[in-house]
C-alpha positions as CSV (number, residue, x, y, z in Angstrom):
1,X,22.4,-43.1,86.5
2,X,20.6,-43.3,82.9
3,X,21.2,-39.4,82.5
4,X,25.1,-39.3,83.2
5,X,25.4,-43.4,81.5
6,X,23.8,-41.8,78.2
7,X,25.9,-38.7,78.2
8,X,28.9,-41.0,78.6
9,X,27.8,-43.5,76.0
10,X,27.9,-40.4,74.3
11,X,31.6,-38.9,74.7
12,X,33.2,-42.3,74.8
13,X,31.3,-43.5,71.3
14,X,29.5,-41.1,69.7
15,X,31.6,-37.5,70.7
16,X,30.3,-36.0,67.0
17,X,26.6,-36.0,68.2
18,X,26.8,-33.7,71.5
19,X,26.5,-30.0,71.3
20,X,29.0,-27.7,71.9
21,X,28.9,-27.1,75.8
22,X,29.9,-23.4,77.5
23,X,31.3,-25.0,80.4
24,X,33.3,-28.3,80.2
25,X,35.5,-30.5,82.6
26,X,37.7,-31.2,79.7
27,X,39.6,-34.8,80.3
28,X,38.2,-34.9,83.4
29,X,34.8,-34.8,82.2
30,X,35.1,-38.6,81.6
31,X,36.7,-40.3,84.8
32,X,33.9,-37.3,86.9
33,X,31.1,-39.4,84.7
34,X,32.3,-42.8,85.7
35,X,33.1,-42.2,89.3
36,X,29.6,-40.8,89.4
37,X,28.0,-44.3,88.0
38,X,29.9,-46.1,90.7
39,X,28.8,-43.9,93.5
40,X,25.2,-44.1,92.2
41,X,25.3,-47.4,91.3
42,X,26.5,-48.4,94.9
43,X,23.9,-45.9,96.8
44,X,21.0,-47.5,94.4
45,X,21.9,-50.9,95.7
46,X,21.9,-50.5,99.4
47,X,18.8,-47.9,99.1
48,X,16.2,-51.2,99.0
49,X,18.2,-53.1,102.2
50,X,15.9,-53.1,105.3
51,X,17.3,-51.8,108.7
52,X,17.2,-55.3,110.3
53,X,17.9,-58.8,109.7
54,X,14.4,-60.6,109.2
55,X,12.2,-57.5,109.5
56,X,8.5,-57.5,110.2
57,X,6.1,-56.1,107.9
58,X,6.2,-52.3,109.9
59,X,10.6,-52.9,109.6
60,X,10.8,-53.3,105.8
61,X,11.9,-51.3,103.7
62,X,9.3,-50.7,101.0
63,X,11.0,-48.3,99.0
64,X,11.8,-51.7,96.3
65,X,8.4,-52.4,96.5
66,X,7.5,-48.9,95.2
67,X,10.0,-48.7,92.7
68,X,9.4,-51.9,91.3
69,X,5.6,-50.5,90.4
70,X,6.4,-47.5,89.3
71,X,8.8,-48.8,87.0
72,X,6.4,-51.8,85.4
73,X,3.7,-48.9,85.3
74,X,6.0,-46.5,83.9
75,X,7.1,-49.1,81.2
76,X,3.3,-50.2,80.4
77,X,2.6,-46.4,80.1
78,X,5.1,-46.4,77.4
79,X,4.4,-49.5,75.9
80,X,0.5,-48.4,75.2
81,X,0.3,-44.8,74.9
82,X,3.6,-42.2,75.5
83,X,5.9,-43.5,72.6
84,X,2.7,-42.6,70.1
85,X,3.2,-39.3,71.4
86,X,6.7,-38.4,72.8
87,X,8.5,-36.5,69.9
88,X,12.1,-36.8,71.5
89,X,14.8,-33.6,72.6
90,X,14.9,-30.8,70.1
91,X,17.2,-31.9,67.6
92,X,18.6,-28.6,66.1
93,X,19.1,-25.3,68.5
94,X,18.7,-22.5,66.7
95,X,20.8,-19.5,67.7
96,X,23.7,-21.1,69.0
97,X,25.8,-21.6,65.6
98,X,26.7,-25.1,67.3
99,X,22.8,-27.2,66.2
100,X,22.8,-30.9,65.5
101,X,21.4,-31.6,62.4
């Protein structure tokens, strides 16, 4: 959901800053991106739902429980130490013709 929200963040606000694709949907690109958001969106939410009403501890579905620490550990990782050190996408592609600058 971050990867296709970003890219259509990007062609709805910002169209200058994406590189030239070889492959495009063309107008459809756009209402394929959102449709995709909804779909993922409403699988996400029904993916941390137990199997029963009142479950025991054996029937729940710990799958939020997981996610919920991997995401606080993932965002204390980058908090302390990875955004020191993450440098970001390549911003020009050499080669192409097509680089960002």
């Amino acid at each position: 959901m971050f990867s296709i929200g970003s890219i259509l963040y990007r062609r709805l606000f910002e169209p200058g800053t994406l590189p030239h694709a070889r492959w495009s949907l063309g107008k459809l690109g756009i209402p394929c991106n959102i449709a995709a958001i909804i779909y993922v969106a409403y699988a996400f939410f029904w993916a941390f739902w137990p199997q029963t009403y009142k479950p025991s501890a054996g029937d729940f579905n710990w799958a939020v429980v997981l996610f919920g620490v991997v995401t606080i550990l993932s965002g204390l990782f980058y908090v302390v130490s990875a955004r020191h050190i993450y440098k970001g996408p390549v911003m020009l592609v050499e080669g192409r013709g097509h680089g960002l600058q």
